[in-house]
GUDOSE-563625 format. One record per residue (C-alpha): residue number from 1; residue in one letter; x, y, z. Coordinates in pm, 1 decimal. Example, Ala and Ser with C-alpha at 12.3 -4.5 7.8 and 13.67 -1.06 7.14 Angstrom:
% GUDOSE-563625
+-----+----+----------+----------+----------+
:   i : aa :        u :        v :        w :
+-----+----+----------+----------+----------+
:   1 :  a :   1230.0 :   -450.0 :    780.0 :
:   2 :  s :   1367.0 :   -106.0 :    714.0 :
+-----+----+----------+----------+----------+
//
This chain:
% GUDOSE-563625
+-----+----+----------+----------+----------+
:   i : aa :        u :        v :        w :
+-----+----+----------+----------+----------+
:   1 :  x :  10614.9 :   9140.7 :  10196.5 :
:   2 :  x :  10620.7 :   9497.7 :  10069.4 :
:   3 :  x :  10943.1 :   9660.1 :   9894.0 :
:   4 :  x :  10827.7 :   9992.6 :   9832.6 :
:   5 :  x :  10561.8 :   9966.7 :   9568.3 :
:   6 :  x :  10615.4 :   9591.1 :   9477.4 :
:   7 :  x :  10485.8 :   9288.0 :   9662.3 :
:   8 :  x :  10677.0 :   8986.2 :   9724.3 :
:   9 :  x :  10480.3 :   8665.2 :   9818.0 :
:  10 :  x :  10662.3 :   8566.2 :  10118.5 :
:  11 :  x :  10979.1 :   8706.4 :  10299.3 :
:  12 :  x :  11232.1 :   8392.3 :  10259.6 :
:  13 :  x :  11471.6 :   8462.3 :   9946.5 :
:  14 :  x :  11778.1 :   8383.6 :   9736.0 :
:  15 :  x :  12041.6 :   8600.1 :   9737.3 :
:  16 :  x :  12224.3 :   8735.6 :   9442.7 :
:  17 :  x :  12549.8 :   8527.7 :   9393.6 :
:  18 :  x :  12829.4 :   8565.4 :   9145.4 :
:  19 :  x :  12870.5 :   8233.0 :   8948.4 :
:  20 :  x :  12569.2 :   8051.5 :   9108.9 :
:  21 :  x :  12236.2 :   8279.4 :   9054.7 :
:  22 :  x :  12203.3 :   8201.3 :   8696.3 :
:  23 :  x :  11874.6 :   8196.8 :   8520.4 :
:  24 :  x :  11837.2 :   7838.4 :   8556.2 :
:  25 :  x :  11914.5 :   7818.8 :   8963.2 :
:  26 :  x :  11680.9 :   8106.7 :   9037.2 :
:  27 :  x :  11394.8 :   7928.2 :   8858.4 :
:  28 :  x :  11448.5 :   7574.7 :   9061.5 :
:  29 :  x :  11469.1 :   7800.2 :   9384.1 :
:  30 :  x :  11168.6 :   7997.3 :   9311.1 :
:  31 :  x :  10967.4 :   7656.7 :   9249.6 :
:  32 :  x :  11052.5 :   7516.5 :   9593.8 :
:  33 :  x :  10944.1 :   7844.8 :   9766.1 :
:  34 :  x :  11177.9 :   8117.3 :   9735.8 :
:  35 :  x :  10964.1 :   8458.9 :   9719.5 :
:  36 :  x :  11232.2 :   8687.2 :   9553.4 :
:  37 :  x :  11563.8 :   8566.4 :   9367.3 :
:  38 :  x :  11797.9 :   8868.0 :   9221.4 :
:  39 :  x :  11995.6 :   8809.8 :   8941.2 :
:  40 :  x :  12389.0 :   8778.2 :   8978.6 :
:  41 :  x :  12541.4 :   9114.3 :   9008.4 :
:  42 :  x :  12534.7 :   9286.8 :   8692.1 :
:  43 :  x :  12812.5 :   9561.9 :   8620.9 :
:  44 :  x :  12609.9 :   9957.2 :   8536.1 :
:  45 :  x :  12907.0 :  10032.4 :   8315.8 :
:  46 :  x :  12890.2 :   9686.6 :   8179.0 :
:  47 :  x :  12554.1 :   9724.7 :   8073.1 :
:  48 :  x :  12559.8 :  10120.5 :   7934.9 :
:  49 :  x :  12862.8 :   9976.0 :   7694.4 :
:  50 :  x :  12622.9 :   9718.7 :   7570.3 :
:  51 :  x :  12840.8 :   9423.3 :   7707.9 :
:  52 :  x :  12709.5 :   9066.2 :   7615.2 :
:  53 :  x :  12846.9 :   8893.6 :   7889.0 :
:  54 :  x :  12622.8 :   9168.1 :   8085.4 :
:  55 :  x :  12339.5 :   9119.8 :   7865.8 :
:  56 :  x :  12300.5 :   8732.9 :   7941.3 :
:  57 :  x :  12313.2 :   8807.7 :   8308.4 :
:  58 :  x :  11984.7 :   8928.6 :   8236.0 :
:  59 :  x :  11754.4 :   8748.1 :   8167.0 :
:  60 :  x :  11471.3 :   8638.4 :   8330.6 :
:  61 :  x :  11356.3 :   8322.3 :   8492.5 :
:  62 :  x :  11012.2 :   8201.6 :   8414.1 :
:  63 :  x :  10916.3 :   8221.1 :   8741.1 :
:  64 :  x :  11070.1 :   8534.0 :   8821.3 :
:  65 :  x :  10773.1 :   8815.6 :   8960.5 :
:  66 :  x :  10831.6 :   9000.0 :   9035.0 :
:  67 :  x :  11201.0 :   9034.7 :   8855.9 :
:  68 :  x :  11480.7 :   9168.8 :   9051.0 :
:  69 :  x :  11795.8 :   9269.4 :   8933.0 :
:  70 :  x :  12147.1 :   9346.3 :   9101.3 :
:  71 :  x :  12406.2 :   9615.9 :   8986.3 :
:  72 :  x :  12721.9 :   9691.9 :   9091.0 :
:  73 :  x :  12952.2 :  10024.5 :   9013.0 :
:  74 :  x :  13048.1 :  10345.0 :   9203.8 :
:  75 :  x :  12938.2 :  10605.0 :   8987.7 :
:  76 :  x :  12626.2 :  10741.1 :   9057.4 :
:  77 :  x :  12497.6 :  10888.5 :   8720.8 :
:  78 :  x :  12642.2 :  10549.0 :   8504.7 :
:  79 :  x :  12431.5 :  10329.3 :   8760.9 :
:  80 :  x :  12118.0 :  10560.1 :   8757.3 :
:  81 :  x :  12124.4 :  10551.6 :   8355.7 :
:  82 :  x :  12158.1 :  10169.4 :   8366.2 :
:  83 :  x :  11850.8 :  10110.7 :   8609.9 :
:  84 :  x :  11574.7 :  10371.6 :   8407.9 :
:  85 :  x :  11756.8 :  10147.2 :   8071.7 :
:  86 :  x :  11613.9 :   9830.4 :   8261.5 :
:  87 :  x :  11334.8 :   9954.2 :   8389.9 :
:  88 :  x :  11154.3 :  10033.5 :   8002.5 :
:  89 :  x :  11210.7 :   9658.2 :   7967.9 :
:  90 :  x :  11033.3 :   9545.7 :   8266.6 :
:  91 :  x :  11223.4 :   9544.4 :   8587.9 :
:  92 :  x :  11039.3 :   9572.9 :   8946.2 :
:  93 :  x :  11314.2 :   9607.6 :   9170.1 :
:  94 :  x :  11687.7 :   9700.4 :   9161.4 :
:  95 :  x :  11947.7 :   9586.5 :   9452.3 :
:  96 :  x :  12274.0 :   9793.9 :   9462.1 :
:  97 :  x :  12545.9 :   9604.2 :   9550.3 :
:  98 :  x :  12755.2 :   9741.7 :   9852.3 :
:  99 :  x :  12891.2 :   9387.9 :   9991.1 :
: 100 :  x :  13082.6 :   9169.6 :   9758.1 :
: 101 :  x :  13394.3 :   9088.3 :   9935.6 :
: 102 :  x :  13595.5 :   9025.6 :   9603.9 :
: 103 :  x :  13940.3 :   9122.3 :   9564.3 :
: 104 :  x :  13854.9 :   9263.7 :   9202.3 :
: 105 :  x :  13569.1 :   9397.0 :   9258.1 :
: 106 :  x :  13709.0 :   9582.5 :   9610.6 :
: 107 :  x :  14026.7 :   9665.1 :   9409.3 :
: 108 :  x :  13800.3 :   9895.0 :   9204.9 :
: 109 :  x :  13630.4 :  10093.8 :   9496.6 :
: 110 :  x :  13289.0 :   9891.6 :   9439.4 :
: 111 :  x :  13115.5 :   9610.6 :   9618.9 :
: 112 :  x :  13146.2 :   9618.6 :   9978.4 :
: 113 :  x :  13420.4 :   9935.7 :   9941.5 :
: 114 :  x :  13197.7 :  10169.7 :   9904.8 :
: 115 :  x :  13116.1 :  10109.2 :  10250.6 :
: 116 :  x :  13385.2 :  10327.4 :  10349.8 :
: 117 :  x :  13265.7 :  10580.8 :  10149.6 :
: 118 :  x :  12978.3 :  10744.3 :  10339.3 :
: 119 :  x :  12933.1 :  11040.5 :  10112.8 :
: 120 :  x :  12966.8 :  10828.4 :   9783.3 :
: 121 :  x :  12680.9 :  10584.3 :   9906.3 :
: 122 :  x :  12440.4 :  10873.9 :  10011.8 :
: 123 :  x :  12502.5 :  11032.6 :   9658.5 :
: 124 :  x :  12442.5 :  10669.9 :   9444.0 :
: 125 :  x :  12122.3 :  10599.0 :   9652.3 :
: 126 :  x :  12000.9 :  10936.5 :   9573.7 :
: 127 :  x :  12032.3 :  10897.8 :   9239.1 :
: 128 :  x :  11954.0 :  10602.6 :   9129.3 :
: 129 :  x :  11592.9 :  10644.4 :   9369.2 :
: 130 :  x :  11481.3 :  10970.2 :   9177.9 :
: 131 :  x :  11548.3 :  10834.9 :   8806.9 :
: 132 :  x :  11288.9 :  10540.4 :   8853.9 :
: 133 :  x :  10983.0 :  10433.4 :   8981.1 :
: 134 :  x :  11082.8 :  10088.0 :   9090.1 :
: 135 :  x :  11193.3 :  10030.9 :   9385.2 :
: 136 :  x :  11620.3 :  10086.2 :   9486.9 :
: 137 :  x :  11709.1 :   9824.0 :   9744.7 :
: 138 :  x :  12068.7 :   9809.6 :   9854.0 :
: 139 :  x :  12283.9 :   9493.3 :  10021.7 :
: 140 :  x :  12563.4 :   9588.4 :  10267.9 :
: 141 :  x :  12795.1 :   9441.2 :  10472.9 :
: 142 :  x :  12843.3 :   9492.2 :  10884.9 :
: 143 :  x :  13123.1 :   9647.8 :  10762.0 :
: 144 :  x :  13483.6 :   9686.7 :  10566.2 :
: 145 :  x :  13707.3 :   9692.5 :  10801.8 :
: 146 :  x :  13550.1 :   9792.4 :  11091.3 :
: 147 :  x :  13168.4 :   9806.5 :  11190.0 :
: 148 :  x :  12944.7 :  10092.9 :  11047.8 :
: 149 :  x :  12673.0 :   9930.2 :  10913.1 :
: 150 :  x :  12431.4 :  10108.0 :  11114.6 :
: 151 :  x :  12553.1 :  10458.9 :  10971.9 :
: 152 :  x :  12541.1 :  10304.9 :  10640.0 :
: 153 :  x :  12182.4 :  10241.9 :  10661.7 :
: 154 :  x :  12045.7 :  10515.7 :  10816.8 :
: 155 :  x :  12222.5 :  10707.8 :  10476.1 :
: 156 :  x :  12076.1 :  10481.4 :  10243.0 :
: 157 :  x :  11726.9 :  10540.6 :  10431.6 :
: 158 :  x :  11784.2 :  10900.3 :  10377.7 :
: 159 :  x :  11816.1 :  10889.2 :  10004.5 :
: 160 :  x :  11605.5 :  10704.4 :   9908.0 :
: 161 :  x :  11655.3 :  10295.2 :   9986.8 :
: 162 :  x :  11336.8 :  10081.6 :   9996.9 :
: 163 :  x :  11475.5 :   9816.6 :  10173.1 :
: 164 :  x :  11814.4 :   9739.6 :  10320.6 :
: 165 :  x :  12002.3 :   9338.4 :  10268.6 :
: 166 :  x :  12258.6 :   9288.2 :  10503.8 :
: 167 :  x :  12499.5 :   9023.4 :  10553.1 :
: 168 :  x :  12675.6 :   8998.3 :  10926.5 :
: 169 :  x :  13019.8 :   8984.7 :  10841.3 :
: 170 :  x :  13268.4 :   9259.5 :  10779.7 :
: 171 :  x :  13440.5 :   9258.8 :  10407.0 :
: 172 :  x :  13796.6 :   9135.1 :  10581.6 :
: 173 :  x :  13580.6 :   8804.2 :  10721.6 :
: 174 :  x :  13483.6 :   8705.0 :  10406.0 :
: 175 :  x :  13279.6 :   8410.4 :  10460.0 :
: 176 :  x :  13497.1 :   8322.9 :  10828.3 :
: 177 :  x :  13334.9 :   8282.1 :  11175.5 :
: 178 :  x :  13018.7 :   8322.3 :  11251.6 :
: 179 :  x :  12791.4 :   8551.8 :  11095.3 :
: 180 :  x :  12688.0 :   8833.0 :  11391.5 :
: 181 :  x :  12318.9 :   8855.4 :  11401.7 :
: 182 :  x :  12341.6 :   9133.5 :  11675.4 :
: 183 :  x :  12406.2 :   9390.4 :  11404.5 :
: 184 :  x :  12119.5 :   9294.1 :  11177.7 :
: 185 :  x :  11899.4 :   9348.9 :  11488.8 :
: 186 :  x :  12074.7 :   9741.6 :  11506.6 :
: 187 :  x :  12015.5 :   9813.7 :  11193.0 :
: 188 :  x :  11683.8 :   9669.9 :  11234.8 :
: 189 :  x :  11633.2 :   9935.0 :  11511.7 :
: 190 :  x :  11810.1 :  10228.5 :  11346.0 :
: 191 :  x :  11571.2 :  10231.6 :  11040.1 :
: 192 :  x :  11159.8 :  10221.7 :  10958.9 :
: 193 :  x :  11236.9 :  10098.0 :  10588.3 :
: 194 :  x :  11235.0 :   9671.9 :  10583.0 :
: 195 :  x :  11562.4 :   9500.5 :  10668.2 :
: 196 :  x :  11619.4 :   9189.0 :  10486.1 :
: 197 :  x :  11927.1 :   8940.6 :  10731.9 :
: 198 :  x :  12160.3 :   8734.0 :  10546.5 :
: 199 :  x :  12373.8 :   8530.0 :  10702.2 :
: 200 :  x :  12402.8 :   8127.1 :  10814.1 :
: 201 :  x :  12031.6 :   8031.4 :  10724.2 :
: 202 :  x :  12077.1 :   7674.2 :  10586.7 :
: 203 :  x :  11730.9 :   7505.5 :  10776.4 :
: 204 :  x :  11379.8 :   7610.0 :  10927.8 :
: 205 :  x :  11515.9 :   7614.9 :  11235.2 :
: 206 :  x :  11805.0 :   7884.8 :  11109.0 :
: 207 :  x :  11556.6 :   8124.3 :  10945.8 :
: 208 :  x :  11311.3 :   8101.9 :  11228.8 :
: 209 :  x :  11619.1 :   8194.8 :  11497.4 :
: 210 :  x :  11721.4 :   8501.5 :  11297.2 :
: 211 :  x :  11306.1 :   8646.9 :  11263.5 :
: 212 :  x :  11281.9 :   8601.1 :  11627.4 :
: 213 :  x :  11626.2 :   8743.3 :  11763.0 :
: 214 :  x :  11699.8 :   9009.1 :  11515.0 :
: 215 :  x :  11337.3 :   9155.2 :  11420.2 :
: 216 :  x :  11416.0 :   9206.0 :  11001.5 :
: 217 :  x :  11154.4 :   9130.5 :  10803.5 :
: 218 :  x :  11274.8 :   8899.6 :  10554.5 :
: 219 :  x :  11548.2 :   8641.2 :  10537.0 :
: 220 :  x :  11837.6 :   8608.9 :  10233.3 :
: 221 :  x :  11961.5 :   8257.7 :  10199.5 :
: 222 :  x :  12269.4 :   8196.9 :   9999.5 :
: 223 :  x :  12567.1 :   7951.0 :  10069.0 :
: 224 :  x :  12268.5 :   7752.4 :  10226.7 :
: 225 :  x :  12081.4 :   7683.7 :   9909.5 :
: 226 :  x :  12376.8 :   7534.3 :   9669.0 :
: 227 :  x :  12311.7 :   7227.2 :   9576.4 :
: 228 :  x :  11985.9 :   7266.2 :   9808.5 :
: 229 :  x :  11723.3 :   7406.9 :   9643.1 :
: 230 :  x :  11495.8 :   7246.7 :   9917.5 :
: 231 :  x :  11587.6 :   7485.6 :  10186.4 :
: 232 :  x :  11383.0 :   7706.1 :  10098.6 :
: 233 :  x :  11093.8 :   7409.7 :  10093.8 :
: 234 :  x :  11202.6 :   7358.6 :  10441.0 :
: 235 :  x :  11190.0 :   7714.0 :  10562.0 :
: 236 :  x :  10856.0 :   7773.1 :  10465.7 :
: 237 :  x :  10719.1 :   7517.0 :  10596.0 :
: 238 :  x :  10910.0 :   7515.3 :  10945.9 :
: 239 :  x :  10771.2 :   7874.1 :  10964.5 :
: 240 :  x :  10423.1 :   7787.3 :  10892.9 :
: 241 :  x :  10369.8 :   7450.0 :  11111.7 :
: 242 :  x :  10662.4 :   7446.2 :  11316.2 :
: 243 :  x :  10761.7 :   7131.3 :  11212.5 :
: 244 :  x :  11031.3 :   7001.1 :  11027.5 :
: 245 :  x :  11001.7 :   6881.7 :  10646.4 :
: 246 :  x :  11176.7 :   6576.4 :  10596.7 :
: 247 :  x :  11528.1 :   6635.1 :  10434.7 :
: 248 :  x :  11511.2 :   6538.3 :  10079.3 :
: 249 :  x :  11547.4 :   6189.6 :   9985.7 :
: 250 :  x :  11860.5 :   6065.7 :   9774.5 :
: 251 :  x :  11626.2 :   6007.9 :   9467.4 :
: 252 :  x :  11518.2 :   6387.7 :   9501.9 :
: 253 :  x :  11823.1 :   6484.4 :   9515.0 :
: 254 :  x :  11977.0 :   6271.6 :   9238.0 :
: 255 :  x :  11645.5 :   6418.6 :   9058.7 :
: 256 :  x :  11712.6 :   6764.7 :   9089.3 :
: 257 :  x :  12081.7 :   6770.2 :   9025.8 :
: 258 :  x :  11992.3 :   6571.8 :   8679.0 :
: 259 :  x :  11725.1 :   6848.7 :   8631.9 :
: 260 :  x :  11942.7 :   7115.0 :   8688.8 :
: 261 :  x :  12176.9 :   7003.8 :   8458.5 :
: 262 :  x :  11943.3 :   6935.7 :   8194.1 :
: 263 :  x :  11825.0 :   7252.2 :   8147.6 :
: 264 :  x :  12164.5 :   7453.7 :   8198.0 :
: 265 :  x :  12229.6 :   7267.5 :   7870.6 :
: 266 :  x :  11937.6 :   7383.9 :   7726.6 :
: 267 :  x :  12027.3 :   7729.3 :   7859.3 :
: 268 :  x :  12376.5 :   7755.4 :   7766.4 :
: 269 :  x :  12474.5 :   7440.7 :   7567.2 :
: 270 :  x :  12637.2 :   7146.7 :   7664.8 :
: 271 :  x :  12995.0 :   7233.0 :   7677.7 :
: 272 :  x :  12907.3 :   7556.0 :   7937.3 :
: 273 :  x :  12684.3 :   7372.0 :   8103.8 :
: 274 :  x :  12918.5 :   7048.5 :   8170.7 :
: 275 :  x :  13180.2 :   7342.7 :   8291.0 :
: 276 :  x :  12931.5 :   7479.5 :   8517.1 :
: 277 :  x :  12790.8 :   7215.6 :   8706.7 :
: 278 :  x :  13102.9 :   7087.5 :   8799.9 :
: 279 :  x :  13077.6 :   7308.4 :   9114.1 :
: 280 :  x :  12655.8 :   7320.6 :   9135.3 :
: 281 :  x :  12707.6 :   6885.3 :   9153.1 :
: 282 :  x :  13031.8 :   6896.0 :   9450.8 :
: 283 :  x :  12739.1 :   7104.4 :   9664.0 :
: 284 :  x :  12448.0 :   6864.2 :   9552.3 :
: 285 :  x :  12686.3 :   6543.7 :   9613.4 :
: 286 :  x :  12860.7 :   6718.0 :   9962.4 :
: 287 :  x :  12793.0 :   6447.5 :  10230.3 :
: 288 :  x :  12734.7 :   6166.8 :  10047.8 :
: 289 :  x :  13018.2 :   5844.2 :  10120.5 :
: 290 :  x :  13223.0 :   5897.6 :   9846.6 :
: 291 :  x :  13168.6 :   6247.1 :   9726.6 :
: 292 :  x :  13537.3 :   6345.9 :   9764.7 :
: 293 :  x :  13609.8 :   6041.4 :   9488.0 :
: 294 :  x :  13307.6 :   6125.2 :   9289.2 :
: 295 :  x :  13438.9 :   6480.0 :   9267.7 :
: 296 :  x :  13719.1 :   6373.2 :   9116.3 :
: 297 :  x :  13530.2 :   6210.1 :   8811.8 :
: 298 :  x :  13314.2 :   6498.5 :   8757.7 :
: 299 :  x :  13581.3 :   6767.1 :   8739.4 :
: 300 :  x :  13706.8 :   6536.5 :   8455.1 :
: 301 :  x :  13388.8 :   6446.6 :   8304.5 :
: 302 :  x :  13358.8 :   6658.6 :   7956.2 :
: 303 :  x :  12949.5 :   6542.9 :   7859.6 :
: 304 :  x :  12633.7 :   6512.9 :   8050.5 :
: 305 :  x :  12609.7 :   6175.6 :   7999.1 :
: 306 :  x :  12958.8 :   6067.2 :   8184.4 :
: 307 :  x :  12803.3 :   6339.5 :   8479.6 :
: 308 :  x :  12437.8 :   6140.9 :   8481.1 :
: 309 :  x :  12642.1 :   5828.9 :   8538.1 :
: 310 :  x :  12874.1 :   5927.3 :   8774.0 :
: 311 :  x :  12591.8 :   6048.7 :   8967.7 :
: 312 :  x :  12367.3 :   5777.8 :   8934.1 :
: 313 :  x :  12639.9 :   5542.1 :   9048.0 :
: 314 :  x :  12756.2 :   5751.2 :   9378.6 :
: 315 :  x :  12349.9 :   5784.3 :   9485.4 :
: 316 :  x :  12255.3 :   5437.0 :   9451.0 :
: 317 :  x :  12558.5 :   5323.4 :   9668.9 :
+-----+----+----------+----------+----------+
//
């Protein structure tokens, strides 16, 4: 698939998420199949004040081509200066960030906000699309409070967008209900550049249902692939064959949770990476007869090794 001037190899990816898209998650989902991972959203003011936390945001997977990154601000020149900074050090594509529901982020008229800011979104597109060459994607919402996320689009077609993300809930659902394909099929309608749905993919069947009934182009997956790295295994090959790929097997998963775990220590050390995966091994354990318990343990455990046998024990029961 074709984002202005870069080519992704396929149209099934990851989508950018806050906590979860690290380094190390975006490189297991890009080996079972996702096309394009982004990096967790990345602050522009952040990264012009030379911010460490910002800088370890970004760095890139070994699997990562091309490399896509995700910023997040409301000032046009600060986020324009931060994307031709990244682009001298290799970047193919940049993703503004005009959906995150969160309270601080909203609180500071960013993230999905800006979405009732017509003028403001028209002027950051601009910008940040004449000051590089890559291309300037950017991921909406249907909406803050109410729907506009057709008006929205057609703006950031206008200045300059390559391709527009968009997720089928307003900001005030959050994450409630049902996700409203209808208005990824508008936008869909309303605009030439490629649409990209997000929104309640978690199978084959999923991603295959929102192609067909909404037209976009590509599918995001995000809630869908924590703890499942496989989905995106599964979508591929649903949309190539038709058929279902078995759901992975209790050794995979064991496998890939001890995997993941092993090299977020390598990544970030043990004591960060113990912290993290206390929430990356509820999603990988979610199902399971006695996950609830087994949560329990691992939100006490304090070294891998307690985690590997806490894990071991709950999948071979």
């Amino acid at each position: 698939m074709k984002i202005g001037n870069v080519t992704a190899d396929g149209n099934i990816f990851l989508a950018p998420m806050a906590g979860v898209t690290d380094k190390v998650f975006r490189n297991l989902c890009r080996e079972q199949g996702a096309a394009l991972s982004y990096t967790e959203m990345v602050s522009g003011k952040g990264l012009m004040y030379n911010s460490k936390n910002t800088e370890s945001l970004l760095e890139r997977g070994e699997s990562e081509v091309p490399y896509a990154v995700q910023l997040f601000g409301s000032e046009p020149e600060i986020l324009s200066e931060a994307m031709k900074r990244l682009e001298q050090q290799g970047v193919e594509i940049f993703d503004i960030n005009m959906g995150c529901p969160a309270p601080k982020i909203v609180k500071n008229g960013e993230g999905s906000a800006l979405m009732d800011k017509p003028l403001l979104v028209g002027e950051i597109v601009k910008k940040c699309a004449e000051g590089v060459k890559a291309p300037v994607t950017v991921k909406i919402r249907k909406g803050f409070h109410s729907e506009n996320a057709v008006e929205i689009a057609r703006i950031c077609e206008e200045s300059g967008a390559a391709a527009i993300a968009l997720h089928g809930r307003t900001r005030d659902e959050f994450y409630s209900g049902a996700a409203d394909w209808k208005i990824i099929k508008q936008v869909k309608e309303a605009v030439k550049i490629p649409v990209i749905g997000n929104g309640d993919v978690t199978s084959g069947e999923r991603a295959a249902a929102m192609l067909n009934e909404t037209g976009c182009d590509a599918v995001m997956v995000g809630r869908g692939a924590m703890g499942n790295p496989f989905v995106f295994r599964e979508i591929n090959e649903y949309l190539k064959t038709g058929a279902k790929h078995p759901k992975p097997t209790f050794e995979e998963r064991l496998n890939m949770a001890l995997k993941h775990m092993e090299l977020l220590a390598e990544y970030k050390g043990e004591r960060t990476a113990v912290r993290e995966m206390r929430s990356h091994l509820s999603w990988y354990i979610k199902g399971l007869k006695g996950a609830a318990s087994a949560r329990t343990e691992i939100n006490r455990a304090e070294t891998r090794s307690e985690m590997r046998d806490i894990l071991k024990r709950l999948f071979s029961e």
